[in-house]
C-alpha positions as CSV (number, residue, x, y, z in Angstrom):
1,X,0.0,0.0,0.0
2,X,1.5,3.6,-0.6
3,X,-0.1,7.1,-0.2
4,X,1.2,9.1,-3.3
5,X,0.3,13.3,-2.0
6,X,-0.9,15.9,-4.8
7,X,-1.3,18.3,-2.2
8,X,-0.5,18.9,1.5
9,X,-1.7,21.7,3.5
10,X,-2.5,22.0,7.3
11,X,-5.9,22.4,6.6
12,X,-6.6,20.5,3.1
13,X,-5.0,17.6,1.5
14,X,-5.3,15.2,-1.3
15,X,-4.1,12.3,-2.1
16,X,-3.8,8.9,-4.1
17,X,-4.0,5.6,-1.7
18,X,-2.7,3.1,-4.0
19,X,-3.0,-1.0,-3.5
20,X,-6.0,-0.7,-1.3
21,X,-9.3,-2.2,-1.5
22,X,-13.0,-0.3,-0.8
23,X,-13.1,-1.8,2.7
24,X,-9.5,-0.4,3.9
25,X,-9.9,3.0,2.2
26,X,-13.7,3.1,4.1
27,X,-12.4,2.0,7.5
28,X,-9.7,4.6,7.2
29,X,-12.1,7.6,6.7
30,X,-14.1,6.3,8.9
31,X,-11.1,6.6,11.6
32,X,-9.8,10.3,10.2
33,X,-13.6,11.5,11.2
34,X,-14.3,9.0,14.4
35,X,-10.9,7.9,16.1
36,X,-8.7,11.0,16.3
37,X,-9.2,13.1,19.6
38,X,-9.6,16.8,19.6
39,X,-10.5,19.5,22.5
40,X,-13.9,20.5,22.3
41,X,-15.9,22.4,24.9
42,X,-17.8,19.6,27.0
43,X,-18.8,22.5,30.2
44,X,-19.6,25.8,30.8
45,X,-20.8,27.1,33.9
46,X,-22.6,30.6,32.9
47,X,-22.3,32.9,36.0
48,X,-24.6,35.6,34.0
49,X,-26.7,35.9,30.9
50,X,-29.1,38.2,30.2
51,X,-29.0,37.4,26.1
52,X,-31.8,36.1,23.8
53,X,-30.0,33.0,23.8
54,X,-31.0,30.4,26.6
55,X,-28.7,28.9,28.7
56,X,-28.5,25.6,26.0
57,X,-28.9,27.3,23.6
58,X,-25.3,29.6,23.6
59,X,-23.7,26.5,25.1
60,X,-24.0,24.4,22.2
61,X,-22.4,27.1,20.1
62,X,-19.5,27.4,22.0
63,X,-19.6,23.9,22.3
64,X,-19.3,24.1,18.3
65,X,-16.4,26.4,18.1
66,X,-13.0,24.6,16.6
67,X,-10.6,24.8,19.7
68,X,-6.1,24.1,18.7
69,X,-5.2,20.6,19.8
70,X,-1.9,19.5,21.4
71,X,-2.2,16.0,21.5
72,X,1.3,16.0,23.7
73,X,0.1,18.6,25.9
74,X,-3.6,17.3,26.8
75,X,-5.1,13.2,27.9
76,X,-8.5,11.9,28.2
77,X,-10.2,12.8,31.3
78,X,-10.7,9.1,31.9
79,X,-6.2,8.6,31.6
80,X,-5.7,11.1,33.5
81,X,-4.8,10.9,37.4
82,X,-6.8,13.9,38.7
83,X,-9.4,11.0,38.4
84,X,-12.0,12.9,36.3
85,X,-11.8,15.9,38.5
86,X,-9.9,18.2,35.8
87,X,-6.6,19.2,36.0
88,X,-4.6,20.7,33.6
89,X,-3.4,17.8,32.0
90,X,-6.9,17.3,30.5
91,X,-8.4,20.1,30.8
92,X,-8.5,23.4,29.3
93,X,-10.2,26.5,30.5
94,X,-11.7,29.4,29.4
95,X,-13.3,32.8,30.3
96,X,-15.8,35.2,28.4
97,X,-16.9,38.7,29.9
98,X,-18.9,40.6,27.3
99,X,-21.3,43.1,27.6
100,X,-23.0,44.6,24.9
101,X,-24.2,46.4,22.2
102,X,-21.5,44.2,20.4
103,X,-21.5,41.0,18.7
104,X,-19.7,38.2,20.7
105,X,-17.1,36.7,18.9
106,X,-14.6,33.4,19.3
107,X,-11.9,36.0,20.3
108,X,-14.0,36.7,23.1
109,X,-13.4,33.2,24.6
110,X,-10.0,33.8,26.4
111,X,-8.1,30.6,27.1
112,X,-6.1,29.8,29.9
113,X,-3.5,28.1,27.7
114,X,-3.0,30.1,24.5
115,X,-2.4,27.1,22.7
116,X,-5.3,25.9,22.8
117,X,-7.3,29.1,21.9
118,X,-10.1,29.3,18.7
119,X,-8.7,28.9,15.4
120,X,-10.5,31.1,13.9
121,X,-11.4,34.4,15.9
122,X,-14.1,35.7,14.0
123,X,-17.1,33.4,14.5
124,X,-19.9,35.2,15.6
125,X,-21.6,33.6,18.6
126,X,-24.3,36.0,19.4
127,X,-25.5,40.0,19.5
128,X,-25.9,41.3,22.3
129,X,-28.1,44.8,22.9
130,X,-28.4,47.5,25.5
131,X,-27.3,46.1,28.7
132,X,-27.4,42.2,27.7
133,X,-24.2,40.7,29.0
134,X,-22.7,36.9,28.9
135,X,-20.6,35.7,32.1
136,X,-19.2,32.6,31.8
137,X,-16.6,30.0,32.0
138,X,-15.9,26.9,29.7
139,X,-14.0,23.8,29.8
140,X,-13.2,21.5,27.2
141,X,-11.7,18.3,27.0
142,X,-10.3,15.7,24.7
143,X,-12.3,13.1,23.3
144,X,-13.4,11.5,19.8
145,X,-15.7,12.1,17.2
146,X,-17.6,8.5,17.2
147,X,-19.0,10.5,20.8
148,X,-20.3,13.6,19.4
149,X,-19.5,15.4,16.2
150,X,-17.7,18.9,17.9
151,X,-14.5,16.1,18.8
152,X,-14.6,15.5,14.6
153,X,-11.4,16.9,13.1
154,X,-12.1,17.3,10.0
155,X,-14.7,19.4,8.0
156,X,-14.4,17.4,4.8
157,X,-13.4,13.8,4.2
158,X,-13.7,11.4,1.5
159,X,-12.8,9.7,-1.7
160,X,-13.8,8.3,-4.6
161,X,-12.3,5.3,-6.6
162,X,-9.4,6.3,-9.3
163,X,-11.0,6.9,-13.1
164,X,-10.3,5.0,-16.0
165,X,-10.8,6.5,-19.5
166,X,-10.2,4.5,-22.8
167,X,-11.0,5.5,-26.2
168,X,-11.2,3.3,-28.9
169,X,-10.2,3.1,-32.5
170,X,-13.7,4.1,-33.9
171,X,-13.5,7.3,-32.6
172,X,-14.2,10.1,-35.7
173,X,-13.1,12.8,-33.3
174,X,-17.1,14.6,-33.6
175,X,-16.2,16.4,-30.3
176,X,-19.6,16.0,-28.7
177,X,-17.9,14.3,-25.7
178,X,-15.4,17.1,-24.9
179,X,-18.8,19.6,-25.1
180,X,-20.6,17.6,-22.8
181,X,-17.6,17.0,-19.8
182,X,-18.3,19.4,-17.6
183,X,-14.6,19.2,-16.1
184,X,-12.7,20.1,-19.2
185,X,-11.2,16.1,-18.9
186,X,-11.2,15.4,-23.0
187,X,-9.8,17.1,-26.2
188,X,-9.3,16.8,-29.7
189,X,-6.3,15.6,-31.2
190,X,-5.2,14.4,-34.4
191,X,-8.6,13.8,-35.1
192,X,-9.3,12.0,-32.0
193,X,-10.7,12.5,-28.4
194,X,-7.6,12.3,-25.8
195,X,-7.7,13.1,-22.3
196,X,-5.7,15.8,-21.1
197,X,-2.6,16.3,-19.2
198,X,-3.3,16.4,-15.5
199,X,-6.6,16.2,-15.9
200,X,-7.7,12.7,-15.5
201,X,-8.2,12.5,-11.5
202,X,-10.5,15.6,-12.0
203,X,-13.3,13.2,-13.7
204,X,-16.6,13.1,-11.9
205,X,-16.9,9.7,-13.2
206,X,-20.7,11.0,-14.2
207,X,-20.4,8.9,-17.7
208,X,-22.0,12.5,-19.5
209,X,-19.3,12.0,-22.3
210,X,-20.4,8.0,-23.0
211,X,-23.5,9.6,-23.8
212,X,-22.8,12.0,-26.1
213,X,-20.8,9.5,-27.6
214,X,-24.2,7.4,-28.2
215,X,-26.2,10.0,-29.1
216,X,-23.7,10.7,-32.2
217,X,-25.4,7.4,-33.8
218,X,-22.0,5.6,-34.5
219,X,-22.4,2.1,-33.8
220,X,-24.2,0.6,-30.6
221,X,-21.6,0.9,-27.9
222,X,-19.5,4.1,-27.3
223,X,-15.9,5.3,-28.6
224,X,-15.5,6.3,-25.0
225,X,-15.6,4.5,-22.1
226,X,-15.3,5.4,-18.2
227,X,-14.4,2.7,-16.1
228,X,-12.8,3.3,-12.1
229,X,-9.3,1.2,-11.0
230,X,-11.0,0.1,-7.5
231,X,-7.2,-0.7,-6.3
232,X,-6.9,3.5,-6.3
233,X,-8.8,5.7,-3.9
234,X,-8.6,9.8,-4.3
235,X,-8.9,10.9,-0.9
236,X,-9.8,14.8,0.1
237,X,-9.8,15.8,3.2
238,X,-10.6,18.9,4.7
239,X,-9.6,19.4,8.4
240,X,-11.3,22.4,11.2
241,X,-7.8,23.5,12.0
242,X,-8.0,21.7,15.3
243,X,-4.9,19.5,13.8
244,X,-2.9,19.9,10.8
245,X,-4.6,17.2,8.1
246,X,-1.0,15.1,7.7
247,X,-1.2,15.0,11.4
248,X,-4.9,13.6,11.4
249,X,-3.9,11.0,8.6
250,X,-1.0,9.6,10.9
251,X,-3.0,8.9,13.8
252,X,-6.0,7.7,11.6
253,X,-3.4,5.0,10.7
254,X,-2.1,4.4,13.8
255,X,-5.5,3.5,15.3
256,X,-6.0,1.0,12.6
257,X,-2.9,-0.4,13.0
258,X,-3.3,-0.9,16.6
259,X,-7.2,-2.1,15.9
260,X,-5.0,-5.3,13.4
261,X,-2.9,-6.2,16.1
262,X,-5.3,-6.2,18.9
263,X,-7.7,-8.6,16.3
264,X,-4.6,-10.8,15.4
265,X,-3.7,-11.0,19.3
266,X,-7.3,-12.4,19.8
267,X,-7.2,-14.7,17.1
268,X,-3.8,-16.0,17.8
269,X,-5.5,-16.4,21.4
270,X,-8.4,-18.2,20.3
271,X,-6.3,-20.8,17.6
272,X,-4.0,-21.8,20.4
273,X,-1.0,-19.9,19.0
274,X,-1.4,-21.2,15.0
């Protein structure tokens, strides 16, 4: 198996997982979105709030808001020896004062460790008017996205099975196939449809061109042909800044690495060793 990058961002990546099948490539988005911890806002105690907003209302919000993760700096409140009690080795704490007329921003949640602040500053949480205020202080901790979605770190994640396009011999080069693909995949050459440079992992493998190909009246079966290599998987993945993507994909495969061992240990157990 090899991962082959054509892009690598903190925030976005693609990429080309080669020698794979559909049930690997599915068990590893599902641990990208599921089985990678991130902080999230699990409590907030509100000392004041005079807002529109109820009480559940404004926590679920916050509770919403993309916090930085430092997996070295942080455990799960269940590892850690406090005991569940919260400590700062699982815990991180905020405050927000606001008083308005304003609107109450991300930036308004000030952490106790910087690190862990918003990534972005400028969500908007709520207006507040003439002498409406919000008093309150928030706690997050890690945990994982198969719990609730706010632990998921990733905005955007999944793929799609590598194209195949072959053209045949009988094609007269009419053009009605490049005019119908609505990514800009095929072109004429030499009298002849050709897929261009670069372009081929761009195909929404929507078959519009096989069509048009039809609809020309040559023959019974298409010049063109779109077919997928199920062995290839194009992966996007999108992250919410709480962890750099290449980060997310390292520990996505670490968990499934340690989920192979734990079911061979169990089956070596259960065989008697063989």
């Amino acid at each position: 198996m090899e991962i082959v990058f054509s892009s690598l961002e903190d925030s976005n990546t693609r990429f080309i997982l080669n020698g794979t099948t559909t049930a690997f490539a599915n068990s590893f988005r599902r641990a990208m979105i599921s089985e990678v911890p991130t902080l999230a806002i699990e409590d907030v105690r509100i000392y004041d709030n005079t807002s529109v907003f109820f009480d559940e209302m404004l926590t679920h919000r916050f509770g919403l808001i993309p916090l930085r993760t430092d997996l070295t700096a942080y455990v799960p409140v269940s590892e850690c020896s406090c005991g569940g009690e919260g400590c700062s080795q699982c815990t991180a704490t905020y405050t927000l004062s606001v008083e308005g007329p304003c609107m109450v921003y991300s930036r308004d949640l000030i952490p106790q460790d910087p690190s862990s602040a918003p990534v972005n500053e400028n969500v908007p949480i709520i207006q507040l008017n003439e002498n409406q205020k919000v008093v309150l202080e928030a706690k997050a901790v890690l945990n994982k996205g198969r719990e609730h979605a706010k632990w998921q770190p990733t905005i955007a994640c999944g793929y799609k099975s590598y194209p195949v396009i072959s053209i045949d011999e009988q094609c007269d080069g009419c053009g009605m196939c490049v005019d119908e693909c609505p990514r800009g995949i095929l072109a004429i050459d030499a009298g002849r449809a050709i897929v261009v440079k670069d372009r081929l992992e761009q195909c929404l493998l929507c078959r519009l061109c096989e069509r048009a190909c039809l609809s020309g009246g040559i023959g019974t079966e298409p010049s063109i042909r779109v077919g997928t290599d199920e062995s290839r998987k194009i992966f996007v993945v999108e992250g919410s800044g709480s962890l750099p993507v290449q980060e997310i994909i390292e520990r996505a495969l670490r968990h499934l690495k340690g989920e192979s061992e734990d079911l061979l240990n169990c089956l070596t157990g259960i065989s008697g060793g063989e």
